[in-house]
Jmol script that loads the backbone (N, CA, C; Angstrom):
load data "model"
ATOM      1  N   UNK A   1     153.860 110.952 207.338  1.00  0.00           N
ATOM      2  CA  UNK A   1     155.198 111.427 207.650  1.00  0.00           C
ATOM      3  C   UNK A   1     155.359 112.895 207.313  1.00  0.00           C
ATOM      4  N   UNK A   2     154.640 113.546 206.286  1.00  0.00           N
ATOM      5  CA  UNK A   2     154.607 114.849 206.052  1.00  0.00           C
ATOM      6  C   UNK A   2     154.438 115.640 207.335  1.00  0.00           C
ATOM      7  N   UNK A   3     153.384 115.330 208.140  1.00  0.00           N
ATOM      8  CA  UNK A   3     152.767 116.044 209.093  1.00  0.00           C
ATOM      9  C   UNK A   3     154.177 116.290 209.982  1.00  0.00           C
ATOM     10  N   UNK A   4     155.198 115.987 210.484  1.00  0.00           N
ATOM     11  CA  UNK A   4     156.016 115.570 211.074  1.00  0.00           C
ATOM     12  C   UNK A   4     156.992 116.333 210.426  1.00  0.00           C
ATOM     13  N   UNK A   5     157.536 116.180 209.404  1.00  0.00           N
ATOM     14  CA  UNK A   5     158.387 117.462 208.080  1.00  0.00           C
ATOM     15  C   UNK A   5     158.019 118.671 208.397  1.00  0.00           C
ATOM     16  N   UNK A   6     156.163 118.759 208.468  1.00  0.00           N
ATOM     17  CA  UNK A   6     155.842 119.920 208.656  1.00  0.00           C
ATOM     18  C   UNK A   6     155.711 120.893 209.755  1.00  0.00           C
ATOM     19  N   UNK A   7     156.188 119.586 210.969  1.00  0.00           N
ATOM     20  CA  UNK A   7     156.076 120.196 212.402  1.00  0.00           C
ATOM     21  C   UNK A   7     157.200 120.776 212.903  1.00  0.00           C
ATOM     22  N   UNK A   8     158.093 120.066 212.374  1.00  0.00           N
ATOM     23  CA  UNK A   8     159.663 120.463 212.216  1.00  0.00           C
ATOM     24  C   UNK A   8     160.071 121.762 211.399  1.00  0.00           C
ATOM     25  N   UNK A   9     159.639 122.359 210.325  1.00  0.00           N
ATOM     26  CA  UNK A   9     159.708 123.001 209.183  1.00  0.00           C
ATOM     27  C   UNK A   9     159.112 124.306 210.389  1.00  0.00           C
ATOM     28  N   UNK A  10     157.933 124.094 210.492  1.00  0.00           N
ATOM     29  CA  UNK A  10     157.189 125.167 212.230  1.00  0.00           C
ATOM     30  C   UNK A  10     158.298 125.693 212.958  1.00  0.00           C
ATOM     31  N   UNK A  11     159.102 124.475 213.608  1.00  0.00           N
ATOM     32  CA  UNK A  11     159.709 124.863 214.814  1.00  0.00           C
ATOM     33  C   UNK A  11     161.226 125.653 214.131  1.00  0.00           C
ATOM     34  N   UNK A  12     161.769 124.973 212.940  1.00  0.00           N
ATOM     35  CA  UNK A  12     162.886 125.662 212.636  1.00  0.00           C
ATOM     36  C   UNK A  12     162.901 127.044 212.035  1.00  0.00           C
ATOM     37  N   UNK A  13     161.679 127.414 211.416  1.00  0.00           N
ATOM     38  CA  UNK A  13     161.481 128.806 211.130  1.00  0.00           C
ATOM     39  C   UNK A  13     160.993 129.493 212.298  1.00  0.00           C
ATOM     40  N   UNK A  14     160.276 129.158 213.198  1.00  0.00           N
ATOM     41  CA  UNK A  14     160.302 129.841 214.856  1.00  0.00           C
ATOM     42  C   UNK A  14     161.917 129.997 214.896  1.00  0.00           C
ATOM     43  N   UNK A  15     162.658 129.363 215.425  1.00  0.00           N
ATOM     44  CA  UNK A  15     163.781 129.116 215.709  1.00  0.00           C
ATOM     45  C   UNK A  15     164.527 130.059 215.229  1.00  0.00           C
ATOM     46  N   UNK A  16     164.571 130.436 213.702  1.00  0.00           N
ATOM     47  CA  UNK A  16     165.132 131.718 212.792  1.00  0.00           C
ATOM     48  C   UNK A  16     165.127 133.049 213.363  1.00  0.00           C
ATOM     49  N   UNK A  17     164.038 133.117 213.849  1.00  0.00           N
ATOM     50  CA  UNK A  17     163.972 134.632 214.145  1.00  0.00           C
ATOM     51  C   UNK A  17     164.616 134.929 214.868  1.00  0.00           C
ATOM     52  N   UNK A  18     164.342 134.814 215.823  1.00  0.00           N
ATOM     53  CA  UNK A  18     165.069 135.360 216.818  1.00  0.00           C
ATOM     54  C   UNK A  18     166.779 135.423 216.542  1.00  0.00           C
ATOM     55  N   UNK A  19     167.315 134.290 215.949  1.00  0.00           N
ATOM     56  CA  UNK A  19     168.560 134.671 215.795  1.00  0.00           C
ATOM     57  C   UNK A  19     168.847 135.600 214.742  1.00  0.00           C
ATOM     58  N   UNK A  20     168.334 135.612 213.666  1.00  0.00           N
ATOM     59  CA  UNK A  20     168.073 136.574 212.585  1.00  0.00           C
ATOM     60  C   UNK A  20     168.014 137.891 212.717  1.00  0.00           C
ATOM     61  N   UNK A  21     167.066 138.098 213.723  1.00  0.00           N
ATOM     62  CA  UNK A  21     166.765 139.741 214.101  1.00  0.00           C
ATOM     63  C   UNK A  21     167.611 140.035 214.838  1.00  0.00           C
ATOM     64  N   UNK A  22     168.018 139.086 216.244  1.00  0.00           N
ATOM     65  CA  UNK A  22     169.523 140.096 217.001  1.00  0.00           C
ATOM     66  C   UNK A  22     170.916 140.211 215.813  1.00  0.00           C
ATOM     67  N   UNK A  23     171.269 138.995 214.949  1.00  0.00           N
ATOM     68  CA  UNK A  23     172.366 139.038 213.870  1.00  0.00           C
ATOM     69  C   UNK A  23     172.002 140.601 213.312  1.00  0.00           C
ATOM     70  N   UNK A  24     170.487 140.755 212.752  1.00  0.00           N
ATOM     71  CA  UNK A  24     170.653 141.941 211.659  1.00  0.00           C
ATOM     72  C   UNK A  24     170.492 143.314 212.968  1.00  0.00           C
ATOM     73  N   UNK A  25     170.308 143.105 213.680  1.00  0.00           N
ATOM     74  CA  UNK A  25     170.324 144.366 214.608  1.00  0.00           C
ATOM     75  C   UNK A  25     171.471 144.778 215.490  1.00  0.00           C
ATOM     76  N   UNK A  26     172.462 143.735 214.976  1.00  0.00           N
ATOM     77  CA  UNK A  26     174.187 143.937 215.839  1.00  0.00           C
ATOM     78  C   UNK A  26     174.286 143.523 217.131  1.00  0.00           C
ATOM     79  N   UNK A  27     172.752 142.961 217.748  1.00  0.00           N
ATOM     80  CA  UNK A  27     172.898 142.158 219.185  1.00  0.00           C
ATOM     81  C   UNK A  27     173.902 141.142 219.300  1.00  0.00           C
ATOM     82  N   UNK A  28     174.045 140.558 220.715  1.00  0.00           N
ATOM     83  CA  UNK A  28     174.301 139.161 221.052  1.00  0.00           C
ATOM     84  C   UNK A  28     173.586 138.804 221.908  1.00  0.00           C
ATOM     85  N   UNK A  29     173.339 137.398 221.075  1.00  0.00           N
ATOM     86  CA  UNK A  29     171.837 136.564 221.635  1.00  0.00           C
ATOM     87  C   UNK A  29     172.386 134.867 221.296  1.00  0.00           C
ATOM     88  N   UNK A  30     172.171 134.377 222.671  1.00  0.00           N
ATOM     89  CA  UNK A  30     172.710 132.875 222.852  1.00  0.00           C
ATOM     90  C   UNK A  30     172.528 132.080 221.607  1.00  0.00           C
ATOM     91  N   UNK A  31     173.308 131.015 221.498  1.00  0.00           N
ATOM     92  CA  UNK A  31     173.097 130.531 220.227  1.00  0.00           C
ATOM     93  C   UNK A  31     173.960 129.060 220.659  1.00  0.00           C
ATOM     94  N   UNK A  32     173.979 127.632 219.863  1.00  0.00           N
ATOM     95  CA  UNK A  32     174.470 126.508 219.910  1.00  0.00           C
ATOM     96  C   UNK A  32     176.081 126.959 220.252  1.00  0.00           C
ATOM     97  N   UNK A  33     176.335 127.828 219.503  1.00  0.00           N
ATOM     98  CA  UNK A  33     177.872 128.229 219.300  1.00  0.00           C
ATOM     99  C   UNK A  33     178.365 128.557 220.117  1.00  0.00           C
ATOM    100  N   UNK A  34     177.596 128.944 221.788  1.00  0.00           N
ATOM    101  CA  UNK A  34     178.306 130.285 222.158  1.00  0.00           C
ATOM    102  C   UNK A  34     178.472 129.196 223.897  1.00  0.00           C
ATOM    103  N   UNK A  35     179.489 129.450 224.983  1.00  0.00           N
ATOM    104  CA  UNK A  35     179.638 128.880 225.914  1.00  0.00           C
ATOM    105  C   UNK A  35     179.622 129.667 227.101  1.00  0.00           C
ATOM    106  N   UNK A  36     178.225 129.070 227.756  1.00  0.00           N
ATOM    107  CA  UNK A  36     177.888 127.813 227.773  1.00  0.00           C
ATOM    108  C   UNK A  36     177.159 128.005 226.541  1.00  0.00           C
ATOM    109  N   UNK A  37     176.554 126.937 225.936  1.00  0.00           N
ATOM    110  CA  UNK A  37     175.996 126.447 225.018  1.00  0.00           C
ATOM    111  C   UNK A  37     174.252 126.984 225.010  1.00  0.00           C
ATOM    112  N   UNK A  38     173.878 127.597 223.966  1.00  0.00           N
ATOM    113  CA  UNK A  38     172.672 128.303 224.193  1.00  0.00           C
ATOM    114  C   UNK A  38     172.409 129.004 225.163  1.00  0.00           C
ATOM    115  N   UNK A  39     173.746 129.532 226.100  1.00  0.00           N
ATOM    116  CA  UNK A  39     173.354 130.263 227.445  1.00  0.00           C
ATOM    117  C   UNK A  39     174.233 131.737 226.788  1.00  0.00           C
ATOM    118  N   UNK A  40     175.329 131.359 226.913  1.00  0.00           N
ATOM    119  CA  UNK A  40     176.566 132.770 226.601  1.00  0.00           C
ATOM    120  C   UNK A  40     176.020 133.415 225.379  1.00  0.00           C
ATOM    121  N   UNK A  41     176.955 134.770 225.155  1.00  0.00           N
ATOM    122  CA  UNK A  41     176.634 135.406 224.037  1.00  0.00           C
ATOM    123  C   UNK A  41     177.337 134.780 222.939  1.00  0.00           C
ATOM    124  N   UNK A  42     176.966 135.007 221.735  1.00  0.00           N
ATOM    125  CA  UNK A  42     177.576 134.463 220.454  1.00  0.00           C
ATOM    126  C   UNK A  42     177.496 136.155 219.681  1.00  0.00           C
ATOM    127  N   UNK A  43     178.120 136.405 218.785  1.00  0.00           N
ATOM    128  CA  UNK A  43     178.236 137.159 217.635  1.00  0.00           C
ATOM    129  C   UNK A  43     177.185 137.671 217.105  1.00  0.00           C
ATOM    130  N   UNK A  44     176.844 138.679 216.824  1.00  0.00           N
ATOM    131  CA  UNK A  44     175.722 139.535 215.588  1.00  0.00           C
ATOM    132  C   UNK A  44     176.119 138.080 214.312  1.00  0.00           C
ATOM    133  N   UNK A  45     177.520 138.014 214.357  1.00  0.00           N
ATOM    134  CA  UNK A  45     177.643 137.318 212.443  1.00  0.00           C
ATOM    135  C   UNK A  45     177.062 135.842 213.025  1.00  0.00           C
ATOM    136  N   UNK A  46     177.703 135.123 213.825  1.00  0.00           N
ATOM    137  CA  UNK A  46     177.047 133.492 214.456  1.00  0.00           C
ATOM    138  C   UNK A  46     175.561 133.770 214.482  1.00  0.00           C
ATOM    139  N   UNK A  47     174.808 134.594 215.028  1.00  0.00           N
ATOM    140  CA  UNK A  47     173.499 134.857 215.182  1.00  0.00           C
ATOM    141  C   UNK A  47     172.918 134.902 213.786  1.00  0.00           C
ATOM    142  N   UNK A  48     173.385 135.437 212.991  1.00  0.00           N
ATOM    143  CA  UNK A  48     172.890 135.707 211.436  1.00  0.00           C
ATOM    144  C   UNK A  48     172.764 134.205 210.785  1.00  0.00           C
ATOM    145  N   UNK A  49     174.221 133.627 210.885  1.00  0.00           N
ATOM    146  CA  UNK A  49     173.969 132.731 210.001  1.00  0.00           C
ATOM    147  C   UNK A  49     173.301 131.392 210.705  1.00  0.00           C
ATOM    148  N   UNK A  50     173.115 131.696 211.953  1.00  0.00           N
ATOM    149  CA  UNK A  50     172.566 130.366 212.492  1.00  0.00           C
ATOM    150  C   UNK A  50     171.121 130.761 211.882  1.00  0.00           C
ATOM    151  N   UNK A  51     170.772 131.082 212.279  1.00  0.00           N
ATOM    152  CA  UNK A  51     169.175 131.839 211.725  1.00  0.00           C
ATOM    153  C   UNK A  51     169.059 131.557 209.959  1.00  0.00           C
ATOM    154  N   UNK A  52     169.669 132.074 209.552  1.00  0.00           N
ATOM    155  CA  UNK A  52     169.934 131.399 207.909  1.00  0.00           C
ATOM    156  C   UNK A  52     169.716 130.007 207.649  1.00  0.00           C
ATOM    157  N   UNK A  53     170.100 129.278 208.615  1.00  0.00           N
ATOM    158  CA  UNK A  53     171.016 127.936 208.008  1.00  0.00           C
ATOM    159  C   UNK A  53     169.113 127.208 208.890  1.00  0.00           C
ATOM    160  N   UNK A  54     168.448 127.607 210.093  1.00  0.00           N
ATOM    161  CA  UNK A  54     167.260 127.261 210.628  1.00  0.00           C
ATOM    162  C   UNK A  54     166.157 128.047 209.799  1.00  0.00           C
ATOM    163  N   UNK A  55     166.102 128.941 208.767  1.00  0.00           N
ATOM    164  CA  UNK A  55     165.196 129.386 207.856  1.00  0.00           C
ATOM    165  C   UNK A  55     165.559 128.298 206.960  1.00  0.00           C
ATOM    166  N   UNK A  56     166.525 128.287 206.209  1.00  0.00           N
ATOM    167  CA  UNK A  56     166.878 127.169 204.812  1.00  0.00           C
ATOM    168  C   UNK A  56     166.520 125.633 205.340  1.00  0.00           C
ATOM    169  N   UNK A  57     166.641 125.526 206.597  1.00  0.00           N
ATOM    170  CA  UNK A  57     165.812 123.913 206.739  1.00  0.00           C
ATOM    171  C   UNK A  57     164.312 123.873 206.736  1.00  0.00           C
ATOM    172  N   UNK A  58     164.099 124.913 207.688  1.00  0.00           N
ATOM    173  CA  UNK A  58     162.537 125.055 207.075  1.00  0.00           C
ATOM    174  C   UNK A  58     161.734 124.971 206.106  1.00  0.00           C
ATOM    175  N   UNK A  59     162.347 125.644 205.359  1.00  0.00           N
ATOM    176  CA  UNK A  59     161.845 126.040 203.927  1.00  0.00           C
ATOM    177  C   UNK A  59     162.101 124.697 203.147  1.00  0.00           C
ATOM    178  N   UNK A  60     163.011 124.147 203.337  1.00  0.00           N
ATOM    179  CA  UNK A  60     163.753 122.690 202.456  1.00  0.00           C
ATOM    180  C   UNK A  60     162.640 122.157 203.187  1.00  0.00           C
ATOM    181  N   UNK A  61     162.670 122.202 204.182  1.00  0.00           N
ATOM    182  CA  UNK A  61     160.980 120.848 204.691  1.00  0.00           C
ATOM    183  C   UNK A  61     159.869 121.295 204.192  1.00  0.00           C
ATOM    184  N   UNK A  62     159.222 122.647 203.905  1.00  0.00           N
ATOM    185  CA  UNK A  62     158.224 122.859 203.152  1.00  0.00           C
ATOM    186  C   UNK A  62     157.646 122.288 201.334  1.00  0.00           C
ATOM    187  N   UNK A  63     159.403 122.806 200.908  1.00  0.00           N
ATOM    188  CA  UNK A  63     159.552 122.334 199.560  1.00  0.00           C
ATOM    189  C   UNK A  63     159.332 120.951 199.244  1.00  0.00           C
ATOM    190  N   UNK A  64     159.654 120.267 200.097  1.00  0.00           N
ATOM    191  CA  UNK A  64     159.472 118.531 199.690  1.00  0.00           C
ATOM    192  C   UNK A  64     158.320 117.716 200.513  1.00  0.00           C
ATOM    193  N   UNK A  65     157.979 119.094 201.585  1.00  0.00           N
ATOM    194  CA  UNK A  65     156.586 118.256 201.862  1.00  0.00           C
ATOM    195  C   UNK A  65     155.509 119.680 201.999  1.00  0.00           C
ATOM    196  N   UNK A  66     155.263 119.805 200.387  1.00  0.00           N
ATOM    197  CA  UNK A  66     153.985 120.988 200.539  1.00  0.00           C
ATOM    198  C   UNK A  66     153.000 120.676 200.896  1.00  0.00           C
ATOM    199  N   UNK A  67     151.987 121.792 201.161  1.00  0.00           N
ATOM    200  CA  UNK A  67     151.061 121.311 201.604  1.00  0.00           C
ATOM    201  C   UNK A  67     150.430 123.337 202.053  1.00  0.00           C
ATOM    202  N   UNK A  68     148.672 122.948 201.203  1.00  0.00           N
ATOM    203  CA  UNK A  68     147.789 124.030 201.203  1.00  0.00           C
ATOM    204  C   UNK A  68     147.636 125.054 202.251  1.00  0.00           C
ATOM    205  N   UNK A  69     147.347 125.861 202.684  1.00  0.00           N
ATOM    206  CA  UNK A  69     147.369 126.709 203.705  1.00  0.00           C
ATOM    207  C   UNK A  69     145.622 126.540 204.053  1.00  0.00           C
ATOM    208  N   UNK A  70     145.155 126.452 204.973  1.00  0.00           N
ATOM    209  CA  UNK A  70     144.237 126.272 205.538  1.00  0.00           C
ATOM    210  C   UNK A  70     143.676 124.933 206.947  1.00  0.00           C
ATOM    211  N   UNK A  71     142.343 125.141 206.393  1.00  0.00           N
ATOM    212  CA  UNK A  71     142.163 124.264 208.216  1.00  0.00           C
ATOM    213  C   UNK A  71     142.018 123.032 207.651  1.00  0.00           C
ATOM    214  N   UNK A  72     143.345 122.310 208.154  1.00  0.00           N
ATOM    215  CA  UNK A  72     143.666 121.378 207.743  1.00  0.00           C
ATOM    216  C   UNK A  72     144.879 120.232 208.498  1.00  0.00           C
ATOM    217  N   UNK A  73     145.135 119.598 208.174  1.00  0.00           N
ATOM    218  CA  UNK A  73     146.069 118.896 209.500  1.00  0.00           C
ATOM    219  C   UNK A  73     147.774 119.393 209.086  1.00  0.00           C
ATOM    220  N   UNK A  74     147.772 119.565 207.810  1.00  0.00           N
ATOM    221  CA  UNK A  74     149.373 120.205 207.607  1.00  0.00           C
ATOM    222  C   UNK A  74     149.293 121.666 208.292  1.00  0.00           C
ATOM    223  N   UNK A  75     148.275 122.387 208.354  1.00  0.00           N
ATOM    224  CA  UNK A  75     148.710 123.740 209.032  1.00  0.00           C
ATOM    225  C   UNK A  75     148.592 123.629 210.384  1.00  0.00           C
ATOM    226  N   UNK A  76     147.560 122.508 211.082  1.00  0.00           N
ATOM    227  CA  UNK A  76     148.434 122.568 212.217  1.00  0.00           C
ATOM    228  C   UNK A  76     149.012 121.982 212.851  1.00  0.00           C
ATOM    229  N   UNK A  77     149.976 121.109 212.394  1.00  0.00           N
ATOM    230  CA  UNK A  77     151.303 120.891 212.474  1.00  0.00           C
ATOM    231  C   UNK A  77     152.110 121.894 212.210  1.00  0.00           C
ATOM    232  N   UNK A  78     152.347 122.913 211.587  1.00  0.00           N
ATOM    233  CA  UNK A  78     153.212 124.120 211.001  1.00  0.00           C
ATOM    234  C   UNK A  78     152.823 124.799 212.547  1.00  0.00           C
ATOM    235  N   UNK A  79     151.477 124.982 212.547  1.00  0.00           N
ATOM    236  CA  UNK A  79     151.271 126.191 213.567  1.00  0.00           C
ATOM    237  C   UNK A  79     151.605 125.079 215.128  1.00  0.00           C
ATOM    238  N   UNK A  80     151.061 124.021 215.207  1.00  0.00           N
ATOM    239  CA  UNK A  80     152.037 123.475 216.767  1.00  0.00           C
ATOM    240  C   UNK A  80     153.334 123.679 216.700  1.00  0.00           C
ATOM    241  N   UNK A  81     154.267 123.438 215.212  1.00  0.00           N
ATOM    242  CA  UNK A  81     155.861 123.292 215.458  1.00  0.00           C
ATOM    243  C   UNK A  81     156.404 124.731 215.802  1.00  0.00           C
ATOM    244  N   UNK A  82     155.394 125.875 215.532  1.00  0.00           N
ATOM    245  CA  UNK A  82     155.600 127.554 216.264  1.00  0.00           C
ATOM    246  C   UNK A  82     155.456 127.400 217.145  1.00  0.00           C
ATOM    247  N   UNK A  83     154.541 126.941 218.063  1.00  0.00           N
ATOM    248  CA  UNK A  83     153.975 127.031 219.305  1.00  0.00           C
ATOM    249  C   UNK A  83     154.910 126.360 219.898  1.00  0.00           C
ATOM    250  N   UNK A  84     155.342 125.243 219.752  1.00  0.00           N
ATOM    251  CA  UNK A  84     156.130 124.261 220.618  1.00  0.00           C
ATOM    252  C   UNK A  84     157.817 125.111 220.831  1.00  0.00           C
ATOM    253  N   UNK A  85     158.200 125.477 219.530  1.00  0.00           N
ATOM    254  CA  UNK A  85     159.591 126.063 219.859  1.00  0.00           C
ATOM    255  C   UNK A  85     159.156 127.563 220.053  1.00  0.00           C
ATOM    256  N   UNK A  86     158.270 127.833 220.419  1.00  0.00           N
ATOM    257  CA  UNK A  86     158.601 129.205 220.587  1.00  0.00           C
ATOM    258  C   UNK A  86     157.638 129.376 222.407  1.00  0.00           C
ATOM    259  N   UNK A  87     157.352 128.279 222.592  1.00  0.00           N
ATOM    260  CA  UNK A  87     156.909 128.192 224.128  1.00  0.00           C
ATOM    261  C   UNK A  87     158.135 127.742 224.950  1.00  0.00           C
ATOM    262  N   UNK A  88     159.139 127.073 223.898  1.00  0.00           N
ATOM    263  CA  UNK A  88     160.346 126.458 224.580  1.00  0.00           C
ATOM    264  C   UNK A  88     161.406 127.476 224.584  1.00  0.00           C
ATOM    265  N   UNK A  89     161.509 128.467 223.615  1.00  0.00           N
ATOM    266  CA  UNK A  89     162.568 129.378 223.848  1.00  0.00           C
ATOM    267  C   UNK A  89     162.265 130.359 224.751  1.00  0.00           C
ATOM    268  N   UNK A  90     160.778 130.698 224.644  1.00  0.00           N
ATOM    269  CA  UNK A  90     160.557 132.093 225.393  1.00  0.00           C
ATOM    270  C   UNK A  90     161.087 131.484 226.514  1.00  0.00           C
ATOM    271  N   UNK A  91     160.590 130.136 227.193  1.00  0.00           N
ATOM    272  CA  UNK A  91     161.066 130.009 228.339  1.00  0.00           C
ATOM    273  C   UNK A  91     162.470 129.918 228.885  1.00  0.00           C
ATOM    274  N   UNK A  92     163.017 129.387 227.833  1.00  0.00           N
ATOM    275  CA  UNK A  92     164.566 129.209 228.009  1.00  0.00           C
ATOM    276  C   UNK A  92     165.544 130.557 227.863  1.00  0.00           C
ATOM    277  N   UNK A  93     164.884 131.164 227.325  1.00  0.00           N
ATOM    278  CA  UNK A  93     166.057 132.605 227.222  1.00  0.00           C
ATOM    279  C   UNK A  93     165.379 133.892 228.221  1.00  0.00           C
ATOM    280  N   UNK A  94     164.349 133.625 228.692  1.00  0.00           N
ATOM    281  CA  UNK A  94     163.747 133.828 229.898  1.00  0.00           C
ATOM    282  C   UNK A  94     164.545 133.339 231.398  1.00  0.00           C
ATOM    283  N   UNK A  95     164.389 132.496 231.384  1.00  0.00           N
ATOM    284  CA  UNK A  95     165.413 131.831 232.291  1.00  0.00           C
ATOM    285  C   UNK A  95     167.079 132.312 232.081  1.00  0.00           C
ATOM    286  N   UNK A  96     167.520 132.340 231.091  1.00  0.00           N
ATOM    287  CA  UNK A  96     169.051 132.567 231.054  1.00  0.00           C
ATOM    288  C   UNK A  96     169.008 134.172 231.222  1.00  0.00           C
ATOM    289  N   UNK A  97     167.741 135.304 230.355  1.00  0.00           N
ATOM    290  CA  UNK A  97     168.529 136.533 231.124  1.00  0.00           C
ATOM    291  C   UNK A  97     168.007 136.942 232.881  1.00  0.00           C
ATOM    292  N   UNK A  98     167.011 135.912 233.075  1.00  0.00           N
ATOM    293  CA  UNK A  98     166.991 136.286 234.743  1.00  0.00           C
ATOM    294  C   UNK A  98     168.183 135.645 235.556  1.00  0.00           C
ATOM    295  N   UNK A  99     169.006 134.630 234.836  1.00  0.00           N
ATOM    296  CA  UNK A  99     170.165 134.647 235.395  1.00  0.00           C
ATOM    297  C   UNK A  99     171.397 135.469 234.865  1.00  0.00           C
ATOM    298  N   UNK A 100     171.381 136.405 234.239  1.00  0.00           N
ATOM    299  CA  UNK A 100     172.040 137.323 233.584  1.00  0.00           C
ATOM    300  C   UNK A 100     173.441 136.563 232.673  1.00  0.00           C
ATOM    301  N   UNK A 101     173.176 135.802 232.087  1.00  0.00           N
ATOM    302  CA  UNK A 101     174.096 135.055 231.251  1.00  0.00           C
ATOM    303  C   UNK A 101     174.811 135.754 230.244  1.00  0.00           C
ATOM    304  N   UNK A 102     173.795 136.114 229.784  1.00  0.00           N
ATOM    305  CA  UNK A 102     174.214 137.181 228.428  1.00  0.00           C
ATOM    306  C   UNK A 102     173.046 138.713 228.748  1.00  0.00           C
TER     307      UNK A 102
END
end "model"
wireframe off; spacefill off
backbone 0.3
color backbone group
């Protein structure tokens, strides 16, 4: 079940950045909050703390399911749960600014 904590823990710190960096750089960049829903713009401050609140789950899934850094089956689970949300956003916010949403 760790492996699974840890794939999740992957995808929600993928997930961080991006809202993190437009929040601290004064952008607006789609977010759950914003309508349509992950399409419209949301706030520099919504962007910040969504990104906060998807770093602090991450990290809370690391803390209770650690696990060594190397070649091993917990890292890649960490490194698929990057790959998976961050093959899914590029595509999705790809798609929303070729439809000029935000």
């Amino acid at each position: 079940m760790s492996v699974v904590a840890i794939f999740f823990a992957g995808a929600f710190l993928c997930n961080a950045m991006p809202h993190l960096t437009a929040g601290l750089r004064g952008e607006v960049f789609p977010s759950p909050f914003s309508r349509p829903h992950g399409k419209g713009p949301s706030s520099s401050l919504v962007n910040f703390l969504w990104g906060m609140l998807n770093a602090a789950i991450g990290l809370a899934l690391l803390m209770h399911h650690p696990f060594a850094p190397g070649v091993n089956a917990d890292s890649v689970a960490l490194l698929v749960g990057v790959l998976v949300m961050g093959v899914f956003a590029s595509l999705h916010f790809g798609r929303v600014r070729r439809e000029g949403l935000f």
